[in-house]
PAFI-794885 format. One line per field, with one value per residue: residue number from 1; x, y, z of N, C-alpha, C in turn. Coordinates in nm, 3 decimals. Each point is the difference from the previous one (the first is absolute). Example, Ala and Ser with C-alpha at 12.3 -4.5 7.8 and 13.67 -1.06 7.14 Angstrom:
! residues 2
k (1, 2)
n.X (1.319, -0.035)
n.Y (-0.569, 0.105)
n.Z (0.780, -0.072)
ca.X (-0.089, 0.082)
ca.Y (0.119, 0.119)
ca.Z (0.000, 0.006)
c.X (0.090, -0.077)
c.Y (0.120, 0.109)
c.Z (0.000, 0.073)
***
This chain:
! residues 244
k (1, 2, 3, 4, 5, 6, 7, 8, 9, 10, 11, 12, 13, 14, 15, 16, 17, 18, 19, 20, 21, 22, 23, 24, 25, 26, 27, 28, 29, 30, 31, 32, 33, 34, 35, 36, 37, 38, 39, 40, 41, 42, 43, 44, 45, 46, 47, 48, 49, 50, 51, 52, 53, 54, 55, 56, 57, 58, 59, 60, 61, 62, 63, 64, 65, 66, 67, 68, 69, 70, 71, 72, 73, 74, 75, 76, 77, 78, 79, 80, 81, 82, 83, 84, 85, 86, 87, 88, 89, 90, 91, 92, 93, 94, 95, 96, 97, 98, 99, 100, 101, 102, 103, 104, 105, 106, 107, 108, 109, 110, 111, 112, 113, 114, 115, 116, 117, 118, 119, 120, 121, 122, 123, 124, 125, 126, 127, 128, 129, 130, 131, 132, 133, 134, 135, 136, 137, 138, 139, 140, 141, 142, 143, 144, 145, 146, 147, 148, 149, 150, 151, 152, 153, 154, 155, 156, 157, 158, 159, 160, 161, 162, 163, 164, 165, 166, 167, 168, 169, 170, 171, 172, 173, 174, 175, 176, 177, 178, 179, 180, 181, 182, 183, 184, 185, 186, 187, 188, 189, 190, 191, 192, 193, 194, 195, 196, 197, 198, 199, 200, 201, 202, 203, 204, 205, 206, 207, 208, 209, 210, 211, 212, 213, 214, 215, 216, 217, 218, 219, 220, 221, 222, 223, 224, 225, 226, 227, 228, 229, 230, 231, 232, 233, 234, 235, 236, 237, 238, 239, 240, 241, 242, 243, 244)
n.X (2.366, -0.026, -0.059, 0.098, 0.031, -0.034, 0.023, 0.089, 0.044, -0.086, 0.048, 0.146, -0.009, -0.060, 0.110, 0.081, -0.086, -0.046, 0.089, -0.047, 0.109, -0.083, -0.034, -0.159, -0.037, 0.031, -0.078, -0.112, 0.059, 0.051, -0.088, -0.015, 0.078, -0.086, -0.128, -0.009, 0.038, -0.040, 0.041, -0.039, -0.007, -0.120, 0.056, 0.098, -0.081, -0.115, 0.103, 0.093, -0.099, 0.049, -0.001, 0.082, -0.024, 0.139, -0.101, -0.065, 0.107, 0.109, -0.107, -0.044, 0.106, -0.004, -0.099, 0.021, 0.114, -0.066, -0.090, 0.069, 0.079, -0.130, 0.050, 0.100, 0.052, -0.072, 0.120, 0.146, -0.057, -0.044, 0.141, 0.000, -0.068, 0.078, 0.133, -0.084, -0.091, 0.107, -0.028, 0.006, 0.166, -0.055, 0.123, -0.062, 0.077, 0.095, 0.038, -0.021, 0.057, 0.055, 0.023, 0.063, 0.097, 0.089, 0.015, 0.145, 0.049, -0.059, 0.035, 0.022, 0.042, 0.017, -0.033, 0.107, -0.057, -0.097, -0.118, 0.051, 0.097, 0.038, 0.039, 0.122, -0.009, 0.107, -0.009, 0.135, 0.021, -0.090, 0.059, 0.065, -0.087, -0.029, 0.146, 0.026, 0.088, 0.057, -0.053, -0.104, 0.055, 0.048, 0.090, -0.030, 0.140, -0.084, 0.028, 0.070, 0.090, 0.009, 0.102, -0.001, 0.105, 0.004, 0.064, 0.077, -0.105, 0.052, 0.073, -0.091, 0.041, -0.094, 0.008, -0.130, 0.017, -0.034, 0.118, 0.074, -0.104, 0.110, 0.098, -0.047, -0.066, -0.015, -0.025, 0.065, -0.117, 0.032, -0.100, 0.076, 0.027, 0.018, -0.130, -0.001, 0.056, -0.082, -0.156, 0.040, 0.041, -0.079, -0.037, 0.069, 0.036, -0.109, 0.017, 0.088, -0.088, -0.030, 0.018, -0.119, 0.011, -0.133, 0.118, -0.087, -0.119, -0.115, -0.028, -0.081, 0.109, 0.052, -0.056, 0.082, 0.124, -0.018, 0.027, -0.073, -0.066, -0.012, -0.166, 0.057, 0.039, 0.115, -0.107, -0.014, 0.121, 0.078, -0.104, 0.045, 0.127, -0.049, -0.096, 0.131, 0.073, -0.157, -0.036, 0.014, 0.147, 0.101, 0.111, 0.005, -0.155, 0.024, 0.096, 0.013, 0.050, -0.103, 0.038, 0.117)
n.Y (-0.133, 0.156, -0.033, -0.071, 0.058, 0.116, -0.079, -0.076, 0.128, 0.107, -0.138, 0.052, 0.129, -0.022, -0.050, 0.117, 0.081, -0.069, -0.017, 0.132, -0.033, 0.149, 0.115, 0.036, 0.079, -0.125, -0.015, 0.066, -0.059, -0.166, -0.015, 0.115, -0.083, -0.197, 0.095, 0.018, -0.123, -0.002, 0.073, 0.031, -0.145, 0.018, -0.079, 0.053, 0.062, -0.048, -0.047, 0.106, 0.013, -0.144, 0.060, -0.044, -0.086, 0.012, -0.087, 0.126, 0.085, -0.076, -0.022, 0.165, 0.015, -0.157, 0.022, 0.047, -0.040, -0.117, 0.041, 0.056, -0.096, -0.068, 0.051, -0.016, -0.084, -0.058, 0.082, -0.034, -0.133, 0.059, 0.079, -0.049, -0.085, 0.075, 0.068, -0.130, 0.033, 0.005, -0.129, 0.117, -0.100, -0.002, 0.031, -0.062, 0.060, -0.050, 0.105, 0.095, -0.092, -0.054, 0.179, -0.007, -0.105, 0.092, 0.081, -0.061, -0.050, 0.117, 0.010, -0.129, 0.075, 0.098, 0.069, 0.109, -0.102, -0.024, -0.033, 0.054, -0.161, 0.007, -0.071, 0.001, -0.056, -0.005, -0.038, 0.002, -0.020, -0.004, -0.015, 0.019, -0.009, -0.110, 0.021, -0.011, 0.105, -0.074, -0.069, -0.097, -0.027, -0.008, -0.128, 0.153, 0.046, 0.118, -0.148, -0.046, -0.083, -0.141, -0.037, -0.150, -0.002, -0.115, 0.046, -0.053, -0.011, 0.121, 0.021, 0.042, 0.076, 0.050, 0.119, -0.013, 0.131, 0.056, 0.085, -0.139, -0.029, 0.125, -0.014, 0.083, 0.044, 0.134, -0.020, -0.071, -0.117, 0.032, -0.029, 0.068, 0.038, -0.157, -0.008, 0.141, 0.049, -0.136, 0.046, 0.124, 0.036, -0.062, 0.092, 0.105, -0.062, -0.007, 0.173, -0.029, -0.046, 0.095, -0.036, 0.080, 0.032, 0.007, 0.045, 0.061, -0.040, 0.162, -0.003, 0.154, -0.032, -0.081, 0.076, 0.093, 0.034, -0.167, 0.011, -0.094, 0.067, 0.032, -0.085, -0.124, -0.089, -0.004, 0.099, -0.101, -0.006, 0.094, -0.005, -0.065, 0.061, 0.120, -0.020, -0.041, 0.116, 0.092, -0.109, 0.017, 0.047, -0.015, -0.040, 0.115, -0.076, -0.045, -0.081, -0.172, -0.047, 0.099, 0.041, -0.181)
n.Z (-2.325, 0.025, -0.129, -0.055, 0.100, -0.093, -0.100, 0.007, 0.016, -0.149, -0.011, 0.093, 0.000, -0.087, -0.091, 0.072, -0.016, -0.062, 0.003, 0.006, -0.121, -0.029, 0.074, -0.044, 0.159, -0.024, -0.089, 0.086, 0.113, -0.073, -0.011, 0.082, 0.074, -0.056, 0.000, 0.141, 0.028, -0.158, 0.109, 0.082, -0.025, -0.092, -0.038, -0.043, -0.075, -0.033, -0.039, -0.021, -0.040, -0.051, -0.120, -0.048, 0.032, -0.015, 0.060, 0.013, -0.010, 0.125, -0.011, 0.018, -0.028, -0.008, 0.076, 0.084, 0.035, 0.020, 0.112, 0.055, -0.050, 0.047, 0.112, 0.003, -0.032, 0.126, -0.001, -0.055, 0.010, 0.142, -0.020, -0.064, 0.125, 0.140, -0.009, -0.038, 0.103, 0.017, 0.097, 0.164, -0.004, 0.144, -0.022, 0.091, 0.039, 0.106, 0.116, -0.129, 0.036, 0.153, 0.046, -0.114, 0.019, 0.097, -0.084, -0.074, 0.119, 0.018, -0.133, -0.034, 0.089, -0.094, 0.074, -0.032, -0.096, -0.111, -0.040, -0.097, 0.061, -0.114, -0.027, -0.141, -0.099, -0.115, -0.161, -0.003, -0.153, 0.069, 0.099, -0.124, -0.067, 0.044, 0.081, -0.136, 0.006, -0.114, 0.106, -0.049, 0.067, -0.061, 0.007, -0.010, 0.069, -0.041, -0.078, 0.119, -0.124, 0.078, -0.085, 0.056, -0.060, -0.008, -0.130, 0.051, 0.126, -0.046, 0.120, 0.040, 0.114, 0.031, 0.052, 0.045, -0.040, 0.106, -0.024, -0.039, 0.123, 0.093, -0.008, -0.076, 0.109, -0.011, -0.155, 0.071, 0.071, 0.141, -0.092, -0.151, 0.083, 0.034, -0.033, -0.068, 0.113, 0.046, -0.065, 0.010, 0.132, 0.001, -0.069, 0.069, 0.089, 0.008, -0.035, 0.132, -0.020, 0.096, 0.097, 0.039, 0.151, 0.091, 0.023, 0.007, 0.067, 0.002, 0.135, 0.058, -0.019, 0.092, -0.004, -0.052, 0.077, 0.026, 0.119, 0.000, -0.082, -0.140, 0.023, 0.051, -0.107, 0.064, 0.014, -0.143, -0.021, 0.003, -0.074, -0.106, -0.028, 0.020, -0.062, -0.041, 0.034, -0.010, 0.063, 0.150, -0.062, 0.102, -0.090, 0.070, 0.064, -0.153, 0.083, -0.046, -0.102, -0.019, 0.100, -0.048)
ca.X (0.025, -0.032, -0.139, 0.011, 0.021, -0.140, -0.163, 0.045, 0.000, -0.180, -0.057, -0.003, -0.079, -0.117, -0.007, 0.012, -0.109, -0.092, 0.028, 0.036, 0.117, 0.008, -0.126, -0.008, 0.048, 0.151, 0.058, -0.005, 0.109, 0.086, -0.030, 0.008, 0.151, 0.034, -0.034, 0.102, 0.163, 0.008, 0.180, -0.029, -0.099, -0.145, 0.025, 0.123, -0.046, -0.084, 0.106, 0.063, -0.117, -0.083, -0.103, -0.002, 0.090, 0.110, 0.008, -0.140, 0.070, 0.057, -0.101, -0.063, 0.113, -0.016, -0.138, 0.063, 0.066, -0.072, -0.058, 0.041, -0.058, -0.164, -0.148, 0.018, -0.095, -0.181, -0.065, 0.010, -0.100, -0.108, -0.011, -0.015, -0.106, -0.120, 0.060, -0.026, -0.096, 0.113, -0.051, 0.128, 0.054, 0.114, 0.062, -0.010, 0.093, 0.031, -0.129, -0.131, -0.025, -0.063, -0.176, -0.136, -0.004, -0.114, -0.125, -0.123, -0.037, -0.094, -0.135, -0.093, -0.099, 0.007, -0.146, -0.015, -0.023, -0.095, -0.022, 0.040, 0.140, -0.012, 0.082, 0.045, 0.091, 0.013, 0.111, 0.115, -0.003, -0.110, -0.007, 0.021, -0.096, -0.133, 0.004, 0.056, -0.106, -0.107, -0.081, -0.147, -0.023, 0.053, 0.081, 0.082, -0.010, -0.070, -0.177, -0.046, -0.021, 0.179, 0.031, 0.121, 0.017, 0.048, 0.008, 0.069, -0.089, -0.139, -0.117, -0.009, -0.103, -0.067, -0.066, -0.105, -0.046, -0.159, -0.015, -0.058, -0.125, -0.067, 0.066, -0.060, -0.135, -0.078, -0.108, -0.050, -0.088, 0.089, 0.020, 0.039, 0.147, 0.058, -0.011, 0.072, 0.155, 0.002, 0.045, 0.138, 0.140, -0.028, 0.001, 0.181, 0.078, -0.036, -0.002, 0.182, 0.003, 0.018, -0.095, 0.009, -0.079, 0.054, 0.039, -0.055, -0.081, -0.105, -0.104, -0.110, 0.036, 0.040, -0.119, -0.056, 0.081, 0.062, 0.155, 0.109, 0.019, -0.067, 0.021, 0.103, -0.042, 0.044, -0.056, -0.145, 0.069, 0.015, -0.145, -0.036, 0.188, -0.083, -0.097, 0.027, 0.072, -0.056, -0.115, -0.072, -0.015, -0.029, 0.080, -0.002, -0.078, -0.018, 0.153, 0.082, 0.020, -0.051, -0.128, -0.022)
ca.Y (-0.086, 0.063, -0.024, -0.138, -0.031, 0.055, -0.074, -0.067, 0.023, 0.020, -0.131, -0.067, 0.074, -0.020, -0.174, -0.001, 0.034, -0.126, -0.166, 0.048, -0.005, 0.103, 0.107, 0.133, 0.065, 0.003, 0.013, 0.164, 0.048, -0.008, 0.057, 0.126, 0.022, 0.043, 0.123, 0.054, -0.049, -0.149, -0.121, -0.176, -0.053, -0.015, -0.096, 0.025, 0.122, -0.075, -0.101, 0.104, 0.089, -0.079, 0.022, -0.149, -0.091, -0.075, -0.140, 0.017, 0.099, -0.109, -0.045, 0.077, -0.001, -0.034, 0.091, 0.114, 0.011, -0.096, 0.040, 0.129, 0.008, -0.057, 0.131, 0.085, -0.074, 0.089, 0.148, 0.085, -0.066, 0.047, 0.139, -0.067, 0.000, 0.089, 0.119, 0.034, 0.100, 0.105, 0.026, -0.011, -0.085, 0.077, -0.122, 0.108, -0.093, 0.006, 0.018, 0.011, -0.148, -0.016, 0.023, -0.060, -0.127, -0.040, 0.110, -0.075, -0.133, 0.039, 0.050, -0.103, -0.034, 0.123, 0.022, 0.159, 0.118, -0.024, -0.140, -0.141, -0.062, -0.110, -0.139, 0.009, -0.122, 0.081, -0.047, 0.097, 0.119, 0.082, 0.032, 0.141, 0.020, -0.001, 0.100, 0.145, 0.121, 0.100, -0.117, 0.009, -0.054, 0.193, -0.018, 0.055, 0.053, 0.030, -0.073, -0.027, -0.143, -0.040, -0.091, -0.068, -0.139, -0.141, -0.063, -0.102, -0.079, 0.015, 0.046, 0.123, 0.014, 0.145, 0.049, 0.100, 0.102, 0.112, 0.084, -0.076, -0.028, 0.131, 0.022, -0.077, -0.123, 0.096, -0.013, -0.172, -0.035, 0.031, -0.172, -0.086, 0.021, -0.107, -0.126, 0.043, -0.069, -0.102, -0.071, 0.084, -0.082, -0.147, 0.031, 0.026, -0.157, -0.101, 0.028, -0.024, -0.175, -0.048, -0.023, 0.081, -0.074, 0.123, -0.005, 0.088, 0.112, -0.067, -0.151, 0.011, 0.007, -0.100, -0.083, 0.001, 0.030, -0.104, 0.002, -0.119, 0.021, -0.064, -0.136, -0.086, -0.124, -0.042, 0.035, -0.126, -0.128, 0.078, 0.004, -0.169, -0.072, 0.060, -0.039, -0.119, 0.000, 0.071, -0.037, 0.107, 0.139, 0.113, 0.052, 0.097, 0.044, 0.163, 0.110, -0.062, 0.073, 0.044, 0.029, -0.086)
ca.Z (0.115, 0.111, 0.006, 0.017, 0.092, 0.125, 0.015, 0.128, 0.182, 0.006, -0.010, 0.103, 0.087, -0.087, 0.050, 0.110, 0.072, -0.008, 0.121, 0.187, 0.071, 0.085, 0.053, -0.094, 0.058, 0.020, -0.153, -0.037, 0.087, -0.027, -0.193, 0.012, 0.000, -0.165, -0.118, 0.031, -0.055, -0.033, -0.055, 0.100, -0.039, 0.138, 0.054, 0.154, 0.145, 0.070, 0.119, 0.093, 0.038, 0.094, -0.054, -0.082, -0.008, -0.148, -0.047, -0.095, -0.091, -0.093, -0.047, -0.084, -0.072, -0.125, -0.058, -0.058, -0.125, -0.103, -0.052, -0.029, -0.145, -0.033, 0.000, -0.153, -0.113, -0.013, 0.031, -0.105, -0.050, -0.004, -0.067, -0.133, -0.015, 0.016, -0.033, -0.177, -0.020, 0.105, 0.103, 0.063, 0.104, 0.088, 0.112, 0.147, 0.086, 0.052, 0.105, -0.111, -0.097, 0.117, -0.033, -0.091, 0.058, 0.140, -0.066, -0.042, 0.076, 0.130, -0.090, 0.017, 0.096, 0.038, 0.049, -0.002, -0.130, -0.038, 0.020, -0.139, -0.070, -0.075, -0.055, -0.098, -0.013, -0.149, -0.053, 0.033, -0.066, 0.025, 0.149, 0.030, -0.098, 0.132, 0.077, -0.043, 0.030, -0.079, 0.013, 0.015, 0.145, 0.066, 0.149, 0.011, 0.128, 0.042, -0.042, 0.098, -0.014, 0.045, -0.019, -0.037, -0.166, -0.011, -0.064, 0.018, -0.056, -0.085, 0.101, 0.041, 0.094, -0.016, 0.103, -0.067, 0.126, -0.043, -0.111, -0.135, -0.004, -0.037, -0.153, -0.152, 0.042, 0.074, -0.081, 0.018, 0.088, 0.074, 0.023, -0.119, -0.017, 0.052, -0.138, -0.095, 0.026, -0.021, -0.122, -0.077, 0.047, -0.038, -0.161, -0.041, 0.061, -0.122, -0.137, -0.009, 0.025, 0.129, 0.106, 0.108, 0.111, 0.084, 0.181, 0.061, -0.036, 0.081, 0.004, -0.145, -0.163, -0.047, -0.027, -0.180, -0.071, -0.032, 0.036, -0.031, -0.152, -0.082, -0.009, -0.076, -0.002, 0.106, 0.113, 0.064, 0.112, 0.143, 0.077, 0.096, 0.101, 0.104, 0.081, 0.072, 0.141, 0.058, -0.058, 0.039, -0.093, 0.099, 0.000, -0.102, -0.142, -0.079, -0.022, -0.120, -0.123, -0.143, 0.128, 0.034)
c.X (-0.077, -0.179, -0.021, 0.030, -0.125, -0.119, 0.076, -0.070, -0.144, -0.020, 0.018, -0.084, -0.154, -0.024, 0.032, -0.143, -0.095, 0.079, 0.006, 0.098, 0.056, -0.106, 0.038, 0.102, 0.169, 0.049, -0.009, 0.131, 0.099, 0.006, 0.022, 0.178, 0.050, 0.039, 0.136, 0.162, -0.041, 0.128, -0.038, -0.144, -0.084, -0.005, 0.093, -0.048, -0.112, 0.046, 0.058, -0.099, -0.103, -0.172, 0.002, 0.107, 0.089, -0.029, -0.155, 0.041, 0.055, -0.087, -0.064, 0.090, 0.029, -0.152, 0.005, 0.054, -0.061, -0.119, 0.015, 0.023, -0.097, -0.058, 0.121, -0.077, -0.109, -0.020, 0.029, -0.108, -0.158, 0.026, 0.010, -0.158, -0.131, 0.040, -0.020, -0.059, 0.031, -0.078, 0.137, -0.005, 0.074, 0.026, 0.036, 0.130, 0.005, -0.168, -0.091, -0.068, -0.053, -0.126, -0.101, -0.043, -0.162, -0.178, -0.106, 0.000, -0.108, -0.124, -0.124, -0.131, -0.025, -0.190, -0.038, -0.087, -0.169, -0.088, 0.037, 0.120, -0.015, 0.148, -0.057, 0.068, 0.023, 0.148, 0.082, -0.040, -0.137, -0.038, 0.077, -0.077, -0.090, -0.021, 0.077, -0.088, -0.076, -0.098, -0.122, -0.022, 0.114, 0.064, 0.120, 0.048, -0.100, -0.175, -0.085, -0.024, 0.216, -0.005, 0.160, 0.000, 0.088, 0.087, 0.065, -0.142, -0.171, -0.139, -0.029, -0.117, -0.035, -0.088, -0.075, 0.000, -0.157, 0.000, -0.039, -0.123, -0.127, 0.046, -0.092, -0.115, -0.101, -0.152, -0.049, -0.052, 0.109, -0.024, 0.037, 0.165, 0.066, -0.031, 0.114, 0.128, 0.048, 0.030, 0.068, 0.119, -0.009, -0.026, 0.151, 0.009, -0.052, 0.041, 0.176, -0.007, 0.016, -0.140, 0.002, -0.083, -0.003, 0.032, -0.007, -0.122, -0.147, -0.050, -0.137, 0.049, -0.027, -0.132, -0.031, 0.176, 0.089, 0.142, 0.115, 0.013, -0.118, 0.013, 0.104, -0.024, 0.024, -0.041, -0.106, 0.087, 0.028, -0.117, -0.028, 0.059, -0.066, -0.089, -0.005, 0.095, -0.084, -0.166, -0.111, -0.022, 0.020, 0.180, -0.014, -0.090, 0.007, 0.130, 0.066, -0.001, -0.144, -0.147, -0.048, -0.012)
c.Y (0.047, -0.077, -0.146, 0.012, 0.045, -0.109, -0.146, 0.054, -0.034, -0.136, -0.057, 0.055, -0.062, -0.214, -0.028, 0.031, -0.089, -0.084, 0.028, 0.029, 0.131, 0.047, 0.092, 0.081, 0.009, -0.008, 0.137, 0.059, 0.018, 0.062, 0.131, 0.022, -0.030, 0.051, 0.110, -0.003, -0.126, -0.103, -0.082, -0.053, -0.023, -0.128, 0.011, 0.124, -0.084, -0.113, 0.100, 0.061, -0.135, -0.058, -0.172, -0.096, -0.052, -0.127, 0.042, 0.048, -0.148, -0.071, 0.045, 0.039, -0.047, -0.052, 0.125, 0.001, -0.083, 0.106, 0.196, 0.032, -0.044, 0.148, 0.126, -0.019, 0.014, 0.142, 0.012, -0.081, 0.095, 0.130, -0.062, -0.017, 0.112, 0.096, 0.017, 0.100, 0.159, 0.061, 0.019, -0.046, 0.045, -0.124, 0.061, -0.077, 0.062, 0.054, -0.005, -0.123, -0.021, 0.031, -0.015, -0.115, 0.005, 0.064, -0.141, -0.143, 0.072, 0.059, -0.104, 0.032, 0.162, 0.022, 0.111, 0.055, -0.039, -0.153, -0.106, 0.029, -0.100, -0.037, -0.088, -0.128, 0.057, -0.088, 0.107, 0.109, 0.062, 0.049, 0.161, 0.088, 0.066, 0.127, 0.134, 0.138, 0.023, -0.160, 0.052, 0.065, 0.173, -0.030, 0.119, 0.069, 0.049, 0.015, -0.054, -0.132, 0.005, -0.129, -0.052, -0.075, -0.058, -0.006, -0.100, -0.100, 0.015, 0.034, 0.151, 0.049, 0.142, 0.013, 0.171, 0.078, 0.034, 0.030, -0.012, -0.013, 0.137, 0.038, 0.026, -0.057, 0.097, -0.068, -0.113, 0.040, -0.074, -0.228, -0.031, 0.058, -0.051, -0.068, 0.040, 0.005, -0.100, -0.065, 0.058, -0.076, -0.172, -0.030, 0.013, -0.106, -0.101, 0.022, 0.005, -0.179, -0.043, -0.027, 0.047, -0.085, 0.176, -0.080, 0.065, 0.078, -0.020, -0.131, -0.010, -0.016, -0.137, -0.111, 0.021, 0.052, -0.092, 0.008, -0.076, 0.021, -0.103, -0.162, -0.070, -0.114, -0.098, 0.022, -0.091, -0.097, 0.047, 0.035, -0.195, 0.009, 0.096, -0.107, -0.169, -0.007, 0.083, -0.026, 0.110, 0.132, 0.048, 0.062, 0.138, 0.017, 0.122, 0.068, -0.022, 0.052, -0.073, -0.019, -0.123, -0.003)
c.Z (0.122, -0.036, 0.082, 0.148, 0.099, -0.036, 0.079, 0.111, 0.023, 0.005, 0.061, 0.142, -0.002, 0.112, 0.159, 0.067, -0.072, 0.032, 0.163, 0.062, 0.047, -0.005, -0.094, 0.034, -0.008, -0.147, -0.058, 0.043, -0.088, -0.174, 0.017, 0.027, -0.115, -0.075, 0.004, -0.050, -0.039, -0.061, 0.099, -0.046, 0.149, 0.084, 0.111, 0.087, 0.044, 0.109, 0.089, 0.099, 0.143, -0.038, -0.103, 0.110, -0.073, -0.033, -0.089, -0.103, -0.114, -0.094, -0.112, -0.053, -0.146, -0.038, -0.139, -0.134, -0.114, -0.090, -0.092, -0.157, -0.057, 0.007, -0.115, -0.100, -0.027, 0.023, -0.154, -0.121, -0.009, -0.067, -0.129, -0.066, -0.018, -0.105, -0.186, -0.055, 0.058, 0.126, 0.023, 0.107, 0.084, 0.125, 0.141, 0.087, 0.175, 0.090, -0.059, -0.050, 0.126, 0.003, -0.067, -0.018, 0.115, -0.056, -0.112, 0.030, 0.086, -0.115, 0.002, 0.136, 0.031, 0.040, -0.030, -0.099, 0.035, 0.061, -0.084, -0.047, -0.104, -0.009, -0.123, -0.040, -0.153, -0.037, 0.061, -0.047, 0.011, 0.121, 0.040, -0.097, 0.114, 0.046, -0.050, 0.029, -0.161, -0.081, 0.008, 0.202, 0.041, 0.114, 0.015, 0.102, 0.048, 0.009, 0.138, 0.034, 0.014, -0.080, 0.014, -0.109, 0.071, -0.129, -0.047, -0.003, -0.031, 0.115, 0.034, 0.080, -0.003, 0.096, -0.062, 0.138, 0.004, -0.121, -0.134, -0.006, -0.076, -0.183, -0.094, 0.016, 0.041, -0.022, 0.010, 0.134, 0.077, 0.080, -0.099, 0.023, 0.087, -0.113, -0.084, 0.008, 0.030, -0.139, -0.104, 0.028, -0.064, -0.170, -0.025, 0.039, -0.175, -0.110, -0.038, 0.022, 0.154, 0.082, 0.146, 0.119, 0.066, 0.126, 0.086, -0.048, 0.129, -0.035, -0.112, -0.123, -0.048, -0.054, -0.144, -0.051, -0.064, 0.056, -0.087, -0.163, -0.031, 0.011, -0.103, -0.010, 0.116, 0.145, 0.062, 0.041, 0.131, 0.078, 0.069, 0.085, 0.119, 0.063, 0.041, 0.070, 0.067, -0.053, 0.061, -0.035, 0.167, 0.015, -0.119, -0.126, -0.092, -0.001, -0.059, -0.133, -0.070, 0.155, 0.060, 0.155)
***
């Protein structure tokens, strides 16, 4: 019963701050007294506290409860999925779940590492393949490459430090080792049935690293539907998908 009640509070804490109906600031407040004595639900200290209004609470309320058994379901669904292969499943609750929450809604745009992010699209069951540490691609703590999985939908974003660039590359000509981690990282994506874009990388690259992935059949219509809402070619020449 004590599980069933902490993922309520985490969902309601969670649905309260994407509808606005409180400040980060004031859900850190109130999640930390939480943690503290959770016989009062987050909901009545966030009202005591001034921090929710009772007619937002009244609301997110049977939110809540509708949905609270959907995301069971999909957690104990994805340890089913993922867990065949005895990856381990760890379920993060209460402040710990917060923070990591805020760690990977802020990974997408992280700037800190290297010049090249790719982004991943993979059936389910191959998106944690991608990024395992004992993978073609060595995404391991301390490989110098970060990844998030998606797996729920099969996405995954990666961020390359310096360091990957230096790795394993002494002996290569210090202009084939962007090609080569390019087209390494883009061989694994193909060779698990997925498809890679870089989102990030130099400008000099982009002139032979194919951002957008390998041509598709569908790329010669999106090239007309371009150039007849842009006959001039002066919105964003070359940035569209496949350098349209």
């Amino acid at each position: 019963m004590a599980k069933v009640h902490t993922d309520r509070n985490l969902l309601f804490g969670i649905l309260a701050l994407q509808m606005d109906f409180v400040t980060r600031d004031g859900l850190i407040a109130a999640m930390h007294a939480w943690a503290l004595d959770k016989r009062e639900p987050l909901g009545e200290i966030l009202v005591a506290r001034g921090a929710l209004a009772p007619r937002d609470r009244d609301l997110l309320e049977p939110m809540v409860a509708r949905h609270a058994p959907s995301v069971a379901w999909q957690v104990e669904r994805l340890k089913g999925e993922v867990g065949r292969d005895r990856t381990e499943i760890v379920v993060v609750e209460g402040l710990a779940a917060h923070a990591l929450w805020q760690r990977l809604a802020e990974f997408d745009a992280v700037e800190s590492f290297g010049p090249l992010s790719v982004a991943t699209s993979f059936p389910r069951s191959k998106a944690l393949a991608f990024a395992r540490p004992q993978g073609n691609l060595e995404f391991a703590r301390d490989s110098g490459w970060a990844a998030k999985v998606q797996v729920g939908s099969g996405i995954v974003v990666a961020h390359a430090s310096q360091r990957v660039f230096d790795r394993d590359l002494e002996s290569e000509a210090a202009l084939n080792i962007p090609v080569h981690l390019v087209t390494r990282t883009r061989d694994e994506a193909a060779r698990l049935g997925g498809s890679l874009i870089l989102s990030r990388c130099p400008t000099e690259w982009k002139a032979w690293a194919k951002v957008w992935g390998e041509p598709r059949g569908d790329w010669p219509i999106m090239e007309r539907i371009k150039a007849a809402l842009d006959p001039g070619s002066v919105l964003n020449p070359g940035r569209f998908v496949g350098t349209i």
